[in-house]
C-alpha positions as CSV (number, residue, x, y, z in Angstrom):
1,X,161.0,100.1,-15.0
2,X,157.9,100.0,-12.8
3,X,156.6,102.6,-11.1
4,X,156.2,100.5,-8.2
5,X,157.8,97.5,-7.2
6,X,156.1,93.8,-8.6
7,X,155.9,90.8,-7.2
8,X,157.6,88.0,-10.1
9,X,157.5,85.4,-7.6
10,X,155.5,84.7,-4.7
11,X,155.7,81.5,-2.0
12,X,157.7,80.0,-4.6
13,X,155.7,80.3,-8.0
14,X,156.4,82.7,-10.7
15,X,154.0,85.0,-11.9
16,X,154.1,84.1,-15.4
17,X,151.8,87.6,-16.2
18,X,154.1,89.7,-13.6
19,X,157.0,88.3,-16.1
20,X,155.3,89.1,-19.2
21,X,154.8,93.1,-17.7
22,X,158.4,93.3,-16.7
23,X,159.8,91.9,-20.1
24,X,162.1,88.9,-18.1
25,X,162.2,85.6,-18.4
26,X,162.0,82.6,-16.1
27,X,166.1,82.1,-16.8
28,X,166.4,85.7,-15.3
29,X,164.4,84.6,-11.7
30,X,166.2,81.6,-11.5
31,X,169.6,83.3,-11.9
32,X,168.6,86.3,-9.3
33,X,167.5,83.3,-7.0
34,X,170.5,81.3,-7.3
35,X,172.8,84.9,-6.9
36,X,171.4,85.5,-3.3
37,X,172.6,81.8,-2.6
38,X,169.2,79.7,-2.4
39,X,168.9,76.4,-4.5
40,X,165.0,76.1,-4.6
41,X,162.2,78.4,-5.5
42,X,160.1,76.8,-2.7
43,X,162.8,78.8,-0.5
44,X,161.8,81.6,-1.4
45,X,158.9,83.9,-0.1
46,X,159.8,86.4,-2.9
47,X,161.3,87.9,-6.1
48,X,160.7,92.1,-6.3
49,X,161.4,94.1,-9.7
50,X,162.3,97.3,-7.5
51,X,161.9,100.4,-8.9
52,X,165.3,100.9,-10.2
53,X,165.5,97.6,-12.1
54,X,167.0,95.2,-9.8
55,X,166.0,92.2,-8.2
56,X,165.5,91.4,-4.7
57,X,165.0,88.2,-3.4
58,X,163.5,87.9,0.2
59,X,163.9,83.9,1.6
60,X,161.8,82.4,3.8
61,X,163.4,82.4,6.9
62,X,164.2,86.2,6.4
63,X,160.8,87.2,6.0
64,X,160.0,88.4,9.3
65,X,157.0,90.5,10.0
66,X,156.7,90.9,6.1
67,X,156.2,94.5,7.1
68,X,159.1,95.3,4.1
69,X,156.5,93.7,1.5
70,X,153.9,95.8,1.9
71,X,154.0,98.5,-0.9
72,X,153.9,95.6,-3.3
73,X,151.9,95.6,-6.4
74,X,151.2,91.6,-7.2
């Protein structure tokens, strides 16, 4: 677990580093994607490892203010 949260995916590309840090795989961001009910990655404004191990996936069209993302360490 991190520390803080980390960005694996941002505006629909996966941080192939961020990935690397984490210990996950590509398989694992797709499956947390499709689990909150969105189809394509380009839907997706982000993926967060939060810092008790579980994903979050923030769409697009929920993003807001992005005032929620603001701790994050890309």
């Amino acid at each position: 677990m991190t520390s803080r949260p980390l960005v694996l995916l941002s505006d629909g590309s996966i941080d192939s580093d961020a990935l690397r840090s984490a210990r996950l795989t590509r398989a694992e961001i797709h499956q947390a994607v499709r689990a909150a009910g969105v189809g394509d990655l380009g839907d997706v404004a982000a993926v967060v490892l939060e810092t008790n191990g579980k994903l979050s996936v923030i769409v697009r069209s929920k993003v807001g203010d992005g005032s929620a993302l603001a701790d994050l360490e890309n």
